[in-house]
C-alpha positions in Angstrom: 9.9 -2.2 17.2 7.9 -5.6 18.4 4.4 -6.5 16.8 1.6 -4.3 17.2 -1.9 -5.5 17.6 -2.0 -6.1 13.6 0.9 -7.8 13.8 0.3 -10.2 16.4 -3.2 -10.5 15.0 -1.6 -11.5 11.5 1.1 -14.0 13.4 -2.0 -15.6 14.9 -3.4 -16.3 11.4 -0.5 -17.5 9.8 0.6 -19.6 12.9 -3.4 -21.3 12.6 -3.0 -22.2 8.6 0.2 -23.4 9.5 -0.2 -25.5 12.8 -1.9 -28.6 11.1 1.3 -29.3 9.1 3.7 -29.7 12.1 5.4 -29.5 14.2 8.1 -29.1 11.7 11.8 -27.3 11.9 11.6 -23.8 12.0 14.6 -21.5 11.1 13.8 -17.5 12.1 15.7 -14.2 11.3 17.3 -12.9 14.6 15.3 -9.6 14.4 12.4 -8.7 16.9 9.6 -9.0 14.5 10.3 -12.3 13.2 11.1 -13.5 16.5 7.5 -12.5 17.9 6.0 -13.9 14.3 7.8 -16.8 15.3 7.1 -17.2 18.8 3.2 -18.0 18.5 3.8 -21.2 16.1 6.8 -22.5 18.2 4.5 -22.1 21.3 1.7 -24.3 18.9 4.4 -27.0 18.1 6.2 -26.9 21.4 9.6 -26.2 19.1 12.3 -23.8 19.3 13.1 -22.1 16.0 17.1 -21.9 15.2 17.9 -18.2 15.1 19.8 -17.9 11.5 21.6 -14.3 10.6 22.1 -15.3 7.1 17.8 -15.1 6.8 18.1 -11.4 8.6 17.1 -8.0 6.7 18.9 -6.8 3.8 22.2 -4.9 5.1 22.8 -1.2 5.1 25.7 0.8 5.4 23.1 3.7 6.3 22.1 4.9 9.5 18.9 4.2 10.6 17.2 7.8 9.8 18.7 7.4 6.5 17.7 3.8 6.1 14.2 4.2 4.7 15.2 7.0 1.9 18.0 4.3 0.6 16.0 1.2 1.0 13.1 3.2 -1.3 16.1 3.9 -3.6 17.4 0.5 -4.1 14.7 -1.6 -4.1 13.4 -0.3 -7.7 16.9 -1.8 -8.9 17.8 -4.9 -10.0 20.4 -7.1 -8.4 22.5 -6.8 -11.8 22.2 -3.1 -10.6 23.2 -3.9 -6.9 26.2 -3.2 -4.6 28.6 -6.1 -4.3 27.8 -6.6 -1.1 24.2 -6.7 -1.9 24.4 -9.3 -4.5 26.6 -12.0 -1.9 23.7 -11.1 1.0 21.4 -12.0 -1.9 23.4 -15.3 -2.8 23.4 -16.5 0.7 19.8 -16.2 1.2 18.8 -18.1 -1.7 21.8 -20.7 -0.9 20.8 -21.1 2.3 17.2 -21.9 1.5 18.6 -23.9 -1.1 20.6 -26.1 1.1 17.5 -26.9 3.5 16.3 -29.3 1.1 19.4 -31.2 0.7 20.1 -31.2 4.5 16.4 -32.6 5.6 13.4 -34.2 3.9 11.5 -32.6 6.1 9.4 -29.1 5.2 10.9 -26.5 7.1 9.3 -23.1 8.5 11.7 -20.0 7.4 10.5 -16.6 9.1 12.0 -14.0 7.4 11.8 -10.4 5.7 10.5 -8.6 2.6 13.7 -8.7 0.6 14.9 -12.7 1.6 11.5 -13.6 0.4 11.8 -11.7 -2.9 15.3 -12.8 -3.2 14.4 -16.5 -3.1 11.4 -16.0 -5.4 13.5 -13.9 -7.6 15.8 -16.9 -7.8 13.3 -19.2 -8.3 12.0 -17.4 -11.6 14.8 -16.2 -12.8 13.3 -12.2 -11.8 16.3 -10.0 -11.3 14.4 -7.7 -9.6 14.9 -6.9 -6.1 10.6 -6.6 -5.7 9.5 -9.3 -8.2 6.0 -9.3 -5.7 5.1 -7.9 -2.4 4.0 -10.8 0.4 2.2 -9.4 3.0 3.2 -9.6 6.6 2.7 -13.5 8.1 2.1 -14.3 4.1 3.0 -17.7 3.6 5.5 -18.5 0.5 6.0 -22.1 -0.2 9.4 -23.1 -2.1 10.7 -26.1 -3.3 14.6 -27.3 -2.9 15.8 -29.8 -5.6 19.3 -30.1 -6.9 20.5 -26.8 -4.7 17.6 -24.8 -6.7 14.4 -23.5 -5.6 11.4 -23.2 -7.5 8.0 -21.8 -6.4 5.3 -23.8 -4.8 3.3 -21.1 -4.1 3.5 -17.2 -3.7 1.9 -15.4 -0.4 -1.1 -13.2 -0.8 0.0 -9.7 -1.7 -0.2 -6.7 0.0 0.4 -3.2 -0.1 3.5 -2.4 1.8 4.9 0.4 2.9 9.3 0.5 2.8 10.0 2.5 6.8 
């Protein structure tokens, strides 16, 4: 589903702290939400955001009515704990982010999901958890690239969240 008044209320503040800093590049998962999170800051900068698959939601094999019960389940593991297939869709979202800071000096805006952010901060820290911390939605996480590693700048407020 798209943003709800919340939602789009939340993109609104994240797009204002955000809007004195650019315009910068922004890369954006390829689902709705992120999209329409994305949409308000690249109407601010007059940018388009490149659409990047590898930044999407974690995969599941599950069906969607099934989805929520197995995301619950797996996200109390670690990644040591993981499917395969988990671990490489892990790996290319913190190698990705990595590679942004060898391929540009520039900051870069990444909208993404709950997991890709914990995976990159999990990185960072060295957290195998797949939930090392809970960003809210439109939370802003600031990471560092140096030497194909990221470390944290600075985490996103916290929120309660609730796994669909």
């Amino acid at each position: 589903p798209g943003l709800d008044e919340v939602g789009r209320a939340q993109a609104e503040a994240m797009a204002s702290a955000l809007e004195p800093r650019g315009p910068l590049p922004m890369i954006m998962s390829p689902l709705r939400r992120t999209r329409e999170t994305a949409a308000v800051l690249e109407r601010r900068w007059g940018v388009t955001a490149r659409v990047d698959p590898v930044v999407g939601e974690i995969p599941s094999d599950e069906s969607l009515a099934q989805r929520g019960e197995w995301l619950r389940r797996v996200l109390q593991g670690t990644w040591a704990d993981a499917t395969p297939a988990l671990g490489s869709w892990r790996d290319s979202v913190v190698d990705s982010l990595a590679a942004i800071g060898e391929q540009t000096a520039e900051d870069t805006v990444v909208v993404t999901h709950f997991v890709a952010i914990n995976a990159a901060v999990g990185a960072a820290t060295g957290d195998d958890r797949l939930i090392c911390f809970r960003p809210g939605n439109c939370s802003i996480t600031v990471l560092e690239s140096a030497g194909g590693r990221l470390r944290v700048v600075e985490l996103g407020e916290q929120a309660v969240t609730v796994v669909r």
